[in-house]
N, C-alpha and C positions, 0 to 999 in steps of 0.2 A: 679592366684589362687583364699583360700579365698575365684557368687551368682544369682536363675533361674526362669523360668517362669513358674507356672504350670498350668494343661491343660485346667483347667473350666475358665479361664477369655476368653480365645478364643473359646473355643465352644458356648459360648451365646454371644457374643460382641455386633453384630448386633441386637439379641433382647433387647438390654439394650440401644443401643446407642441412643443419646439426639437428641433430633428437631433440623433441621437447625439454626434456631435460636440460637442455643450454638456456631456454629462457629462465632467467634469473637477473638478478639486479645487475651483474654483470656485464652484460652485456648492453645495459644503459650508460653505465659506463665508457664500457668501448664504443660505444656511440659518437658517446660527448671527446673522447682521443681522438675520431679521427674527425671529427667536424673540427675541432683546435686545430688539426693539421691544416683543412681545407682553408679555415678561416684565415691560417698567417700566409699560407699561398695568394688567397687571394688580396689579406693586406700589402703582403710584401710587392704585388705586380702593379702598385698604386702607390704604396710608402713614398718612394723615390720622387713623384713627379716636382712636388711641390720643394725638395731639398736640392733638385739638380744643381738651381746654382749656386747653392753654400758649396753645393762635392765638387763641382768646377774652379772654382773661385782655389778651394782648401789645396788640390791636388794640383792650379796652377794646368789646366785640361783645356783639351779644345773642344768645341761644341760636340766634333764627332763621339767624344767620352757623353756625354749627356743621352745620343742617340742610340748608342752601344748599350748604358745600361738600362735605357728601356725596353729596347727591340732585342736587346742579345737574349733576355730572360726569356719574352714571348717566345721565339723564334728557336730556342734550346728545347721548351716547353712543348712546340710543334712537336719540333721531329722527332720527340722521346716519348710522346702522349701515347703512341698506341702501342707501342713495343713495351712501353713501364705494364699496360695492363695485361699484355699476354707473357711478362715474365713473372708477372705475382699468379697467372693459371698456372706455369709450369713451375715452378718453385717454391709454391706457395706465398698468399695473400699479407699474412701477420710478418713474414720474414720480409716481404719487398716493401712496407708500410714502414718498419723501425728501420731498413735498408736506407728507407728514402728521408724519414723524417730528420735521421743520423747526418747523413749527407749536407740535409738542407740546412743544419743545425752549424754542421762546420764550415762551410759555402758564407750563412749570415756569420760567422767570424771571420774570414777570411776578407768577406768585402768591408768589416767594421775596422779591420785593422790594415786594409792597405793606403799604403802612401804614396804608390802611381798610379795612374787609369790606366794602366794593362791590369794591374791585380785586380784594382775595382771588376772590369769588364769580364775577367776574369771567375768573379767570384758570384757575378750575376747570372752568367755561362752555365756554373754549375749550380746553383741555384734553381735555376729555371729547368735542368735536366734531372736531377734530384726531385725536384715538385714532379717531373713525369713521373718518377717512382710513387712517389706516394698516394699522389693525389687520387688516379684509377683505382685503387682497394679502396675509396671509402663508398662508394658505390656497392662495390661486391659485399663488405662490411655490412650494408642493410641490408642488401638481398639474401646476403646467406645465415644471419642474424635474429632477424626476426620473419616474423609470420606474414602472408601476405595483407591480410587485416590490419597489420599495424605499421604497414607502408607508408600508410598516408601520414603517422602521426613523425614518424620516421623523415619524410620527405619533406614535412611541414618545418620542423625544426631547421633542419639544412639547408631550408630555404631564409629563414629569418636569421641564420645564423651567416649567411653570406651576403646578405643583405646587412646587414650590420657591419660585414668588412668593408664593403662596398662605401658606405657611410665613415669608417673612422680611419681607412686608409690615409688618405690626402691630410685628414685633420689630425691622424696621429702625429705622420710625419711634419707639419709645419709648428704641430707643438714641442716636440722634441727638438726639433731643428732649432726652434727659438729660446727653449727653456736651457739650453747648452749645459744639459746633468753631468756634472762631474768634469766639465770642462771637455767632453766628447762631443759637444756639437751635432753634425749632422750624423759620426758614427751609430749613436744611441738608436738609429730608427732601425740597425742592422743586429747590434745587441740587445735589443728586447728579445729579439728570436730564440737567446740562446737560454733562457728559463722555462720555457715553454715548452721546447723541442725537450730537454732534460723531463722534462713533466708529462708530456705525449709519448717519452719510448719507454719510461716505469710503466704509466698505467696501460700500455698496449703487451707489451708481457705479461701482464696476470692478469687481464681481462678478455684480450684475444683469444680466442679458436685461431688453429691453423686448416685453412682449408687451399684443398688446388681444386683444378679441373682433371675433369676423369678422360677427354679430350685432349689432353696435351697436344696442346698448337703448336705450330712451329714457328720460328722467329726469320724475317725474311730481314739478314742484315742486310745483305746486296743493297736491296730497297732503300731500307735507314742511311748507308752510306750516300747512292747516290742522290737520292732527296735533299741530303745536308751538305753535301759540295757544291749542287742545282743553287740553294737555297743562298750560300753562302757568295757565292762567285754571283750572284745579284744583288744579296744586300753590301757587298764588301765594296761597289764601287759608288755605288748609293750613297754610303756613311763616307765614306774618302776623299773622296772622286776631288771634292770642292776642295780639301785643304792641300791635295796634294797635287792641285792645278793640272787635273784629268791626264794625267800622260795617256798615252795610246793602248798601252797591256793591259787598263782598265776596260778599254772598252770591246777588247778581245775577252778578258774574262766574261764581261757580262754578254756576250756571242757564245762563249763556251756554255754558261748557265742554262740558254736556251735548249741546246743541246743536249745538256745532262738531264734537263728536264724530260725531253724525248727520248731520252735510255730508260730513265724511267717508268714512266707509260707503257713502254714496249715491256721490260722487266716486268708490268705487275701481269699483264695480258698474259705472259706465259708463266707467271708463278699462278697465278689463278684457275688456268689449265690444267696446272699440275697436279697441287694439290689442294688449290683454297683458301692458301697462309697470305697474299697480298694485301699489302698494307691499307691499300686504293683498292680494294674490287670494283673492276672495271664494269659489274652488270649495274650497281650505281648508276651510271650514268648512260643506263638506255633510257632511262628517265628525263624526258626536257627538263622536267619541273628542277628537277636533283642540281641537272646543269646550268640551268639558270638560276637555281639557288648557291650552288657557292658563290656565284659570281657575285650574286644579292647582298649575301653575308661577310664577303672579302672585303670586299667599298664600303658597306654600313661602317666594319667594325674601321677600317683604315682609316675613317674619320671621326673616331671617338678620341682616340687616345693621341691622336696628331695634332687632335682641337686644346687638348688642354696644355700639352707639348707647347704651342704656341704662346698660349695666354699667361702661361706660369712664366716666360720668360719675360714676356711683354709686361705682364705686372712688377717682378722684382729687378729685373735689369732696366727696363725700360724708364720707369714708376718708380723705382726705388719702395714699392713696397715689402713689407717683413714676408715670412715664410709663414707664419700665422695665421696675418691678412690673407696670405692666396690664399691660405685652407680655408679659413673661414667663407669667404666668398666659393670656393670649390664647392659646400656643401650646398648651397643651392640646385647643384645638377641632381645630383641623390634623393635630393629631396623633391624635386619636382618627377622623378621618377618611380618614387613611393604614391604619389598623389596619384599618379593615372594607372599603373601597374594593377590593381584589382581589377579596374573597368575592363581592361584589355583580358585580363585573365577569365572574368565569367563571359563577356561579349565575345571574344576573338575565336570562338571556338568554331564557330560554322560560318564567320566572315574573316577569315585568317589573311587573305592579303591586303585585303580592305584597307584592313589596323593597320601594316606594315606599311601601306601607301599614302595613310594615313601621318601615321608615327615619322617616318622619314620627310613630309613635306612637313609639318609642324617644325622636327632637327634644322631643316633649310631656313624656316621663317626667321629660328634662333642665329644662327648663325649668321642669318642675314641683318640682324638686329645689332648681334655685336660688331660687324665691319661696321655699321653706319654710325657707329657710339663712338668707336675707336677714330673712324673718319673726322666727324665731326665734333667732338669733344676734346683730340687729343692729350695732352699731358692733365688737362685739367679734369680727364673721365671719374669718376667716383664707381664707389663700392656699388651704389645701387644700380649703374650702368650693368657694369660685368655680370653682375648675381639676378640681375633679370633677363638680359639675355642667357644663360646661364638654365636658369629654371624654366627659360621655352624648351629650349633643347632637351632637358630632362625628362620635362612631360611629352615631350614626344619618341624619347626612349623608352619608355614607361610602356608608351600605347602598343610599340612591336615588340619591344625584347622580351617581353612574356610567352610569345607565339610563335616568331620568328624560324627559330631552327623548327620545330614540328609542322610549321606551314612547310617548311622546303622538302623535310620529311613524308608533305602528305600524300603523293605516290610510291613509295616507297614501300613497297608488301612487308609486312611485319615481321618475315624471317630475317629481314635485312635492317629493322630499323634501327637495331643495334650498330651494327657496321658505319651505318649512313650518319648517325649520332659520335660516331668518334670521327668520321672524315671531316664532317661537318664544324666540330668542335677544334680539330687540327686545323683546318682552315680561315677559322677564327683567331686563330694565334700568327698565322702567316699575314692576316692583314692587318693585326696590328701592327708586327713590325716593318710590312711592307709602307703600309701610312708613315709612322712616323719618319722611314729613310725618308721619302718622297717629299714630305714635307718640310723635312731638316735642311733639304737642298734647299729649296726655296728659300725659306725664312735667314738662315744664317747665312744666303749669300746676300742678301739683302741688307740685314741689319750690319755687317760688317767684322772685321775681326777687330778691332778697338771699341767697348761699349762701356767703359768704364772710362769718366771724368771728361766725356765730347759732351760741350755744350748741347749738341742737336739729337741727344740720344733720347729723348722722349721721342722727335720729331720721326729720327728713325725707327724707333722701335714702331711706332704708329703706324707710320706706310708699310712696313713690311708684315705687319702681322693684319694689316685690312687686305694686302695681297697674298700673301699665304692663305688665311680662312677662303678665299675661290673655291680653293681644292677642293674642301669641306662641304661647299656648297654644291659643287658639283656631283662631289658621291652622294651623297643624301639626296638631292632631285635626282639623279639615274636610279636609284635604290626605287626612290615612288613610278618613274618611268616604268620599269622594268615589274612591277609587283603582280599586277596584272595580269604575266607569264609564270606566275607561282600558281599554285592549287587553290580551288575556291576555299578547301576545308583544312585546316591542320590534321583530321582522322586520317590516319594510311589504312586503306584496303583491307578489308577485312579479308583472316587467312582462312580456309577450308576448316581446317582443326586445328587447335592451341593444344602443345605436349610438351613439357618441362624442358623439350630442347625447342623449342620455336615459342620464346614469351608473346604476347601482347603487344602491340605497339603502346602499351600504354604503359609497360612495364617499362620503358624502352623511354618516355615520356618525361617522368619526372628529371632524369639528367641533364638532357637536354634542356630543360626550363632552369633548374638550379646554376648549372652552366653559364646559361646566358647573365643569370644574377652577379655570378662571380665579377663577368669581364666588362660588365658594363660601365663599371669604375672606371 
């Protein structure tokens, strides 16, 4: 779940990169700084799932606080993702990195120490806008870092380094959550961050370079604003709507969202005209492929993190299982997505929608395994029920999120693929938290607002969480429906000539993969 690369740090890399003379051991260093940044990003947009409801239970919250701090993080993470990368071009990279890691550093104390779910939600908010800060320089950080030669070794790390968060997210937080160090409970999963963060902005002072763009782009707030009202005046009646028994000005907000959605469209159309700075370039999407790929990657991702959303509740409220236990059982997904992740990676290359069509009808089987577990097993389901349906779904995340984004990329002429790699990425954050709102409705109007000490709360937890995962089922069979309108190959078009302002789509390549790694938590 929970952060991307956007496209000005790799269009200019090569014009910004340092004298040889910068290769030195230092800059292995600054390597391993912002991969730590990358990695508590991507822990942290996972830490929470499995603690939600010790933080609900602690703060005395209502489910909407559980919704909030998942989707608030994504969802802050969107709208900040590509404006965090073009404010480290114009003010430089090392200044917006310790900006951001600083931020996120005080953001996880903020959410360890608060005692309502406004602060919580609060502090997830900025968290997830912070992570836009930092997270786009670690990209620029290799690109202008090191050599193109030693990209691969460079991108190899960052990939097993995200993939490892992806792995000890869930399991961090259910062990802290259970191990209650110091008598902080579920706070410990927000104050781990704050050692670390101290340790990521020492060694990025004395091992960073300061580099900008010689480009200095320009920042389209207009944009940023109305994106994040669009954004907000949709998820806001989404997460609400259920406890505050829909009055009527919710569903004029979410009429208005529509609207601000269509301001902004029209906004990127004439900033784009102008001078090129829109957030969205609108020539994107002359592209079928482009348009039916967000569409692709909005539903994938809106049923990943909606799916476990579900089953953490179902296990520990439902189940009365520990916080441990779900982790424990959560690792099965990761791990089933390590298992197929290589196959897809050397095969997907010249059958890219294949695998996606692939990958998402295997997600369906899974999902379709666990309703029939939960169906018919109810309160008496066991460990191995969950952690095998569980480990389908994974192996068939395995099989597309390696290719995914660069299949949808692969019309996409290589001057662009940068661009198309941070919208792309942006709109992986929007279905996360567009899933879980969507899903929050269902499940918790279902289950009910009393789920502590009702005899019949296995019972309930049961039917509601075999009729929530639908959703699930749904977007993953449209996702295979739909793949077949994506490109035969992940290559985008090759360009006329490659010149240090127009990289490689391949240059353009490895984020987009590393990417996918992060959120597939």
């Amino acid at each position: 779940m929970s952060s991307s690369t956007p496209p000005e740090p790799v269009a200019d890399a090569t014009a910004v990169a340092p004298p040889p003379t910068a290769a030195s051991r230092r800059r292995w260093i600054a390597l391993g700084v912002v991969l730590l940044a990358a990695f508590l990003d991507n822990v942290d947009a996972t830490i929470v799932t499995v603690a939600l409801p010790a933080i609900q239970q602690d703060l005395h919250a209502e489910f909407a606080t559980a919704q909030w701090t998942l989707a608030g993080y994504a969802l802050a993470f969107a709208v900040f993702l590509i404006t965090g990368g073009r404010l480290g071009d114009i003010y430089g990279r090392k200044r917006l990195f310790i900006t951001g890691v600083l931020g996120f550093t005080l953001a996880s104390t903020v959410c360890g120490l608060a005692t309502t779910p406004g602060v919580l939600v609060g502090g997830r908010l900025l968290q997830g806008l912070t992570a836009a800060l930092m997270v786009p320089q670690v990209m620029s950080v290799i690109m202008t870092m090191f050599d193109q030669k030693e990209w691969v070794v460079a991108f190899s790390l960052m990939g097993a380094v995200l993939g490892l968060g992806g792995v000890s997210g869930p399991l961090l937080g259910g062990v802290l959550t259970d191990l209650d160090l110091f008598g902080l409970g579920w706070r410990s999963i927000f104050f781990v961050n704050i050692p670390f963060g101290i340790l990521a902005i020492a060694l990025a002072a004395w091992t960073m370079p300061e580099s900008k763009s010689d480009q200095s782009p320009r920042l389209d707030i207009t944009g940023v604003i109305l994106v994040t009202l669009a954004s907000l005046g949709l998820m806001y009646p989404l997460v609400q709507g259920r406890e505050q028994g829909w009055p009527g000005w919710m569903f004029v907000l979410a009429a208005a969202s529509v609207l601000l959605f269509g301001a902004f469209g029209l906004h990127q159309k004439r900033r784009h005209r102008r001078d090129g700075s829109a957030l969205v370039p609108p020539t994107l999407f002359h592209h079928r492929s482009f348009r039916v790929g967000v569409v692709v990657v909005m539903l994938a991702f809106s049923g990943i993190t909606s799916f476990f959303l579900v089953l953490t509740y179902h296990m520990q409220l439902g189940l009365d299982w520990s916080a441990l236990r779900t982790a424990l059982v959560t690792v099965a997904f990761p791990v089933g997505i390590m298992a197929t992740f290589q196959i897809a990676w050397r095969k997907g290359t010249a059958n890219g929608r294949t695998f996606v069509a692939l990958g998402t009808s295997v997600m369906t089987l899974g999902t379709l395994a666990m309703i029939l577990a939960v169906s018919t097993q109810g309160a008496g389901i066991d460990w191995y029920h969950v952690a095998g349906a569980e480990l389908i779904v994974g192996l068939g995340m395995g099989l597309c999120s390696p290719i995914l984004t660069n299949v949808v990329l692969g019309d996409i002429p290589p001057q662009d693929a940068g661009a198309g790699s941070g919208v792309v990425n942006a709109v992986i954050q929007f279905g996360t938290a567009a899933g879980i709102a969507i899903v929050g409705v269902i499940f918790f109007s279902l289950t009910g607002s009393e789920v502590t000490g009702a005899a019949d709360r296995a019972d309930r937890f049961s039917d509601a969480t075999s009729v929530t995962l639908w959703y699930n089922v749904a977007v993953f069979a449209l996702v295979a429906l739909l793949s077949p309108l994506l490109p035969a190959s992940k290559t985008p078009q090759a360009a006329p000539e490659e010149t240090p302002e127009q990289p490689s789509a391949q240059t353009a390549a490895p984020a987009a993969k590393d990417r996918l790694l992060l959120d597939t938590a």
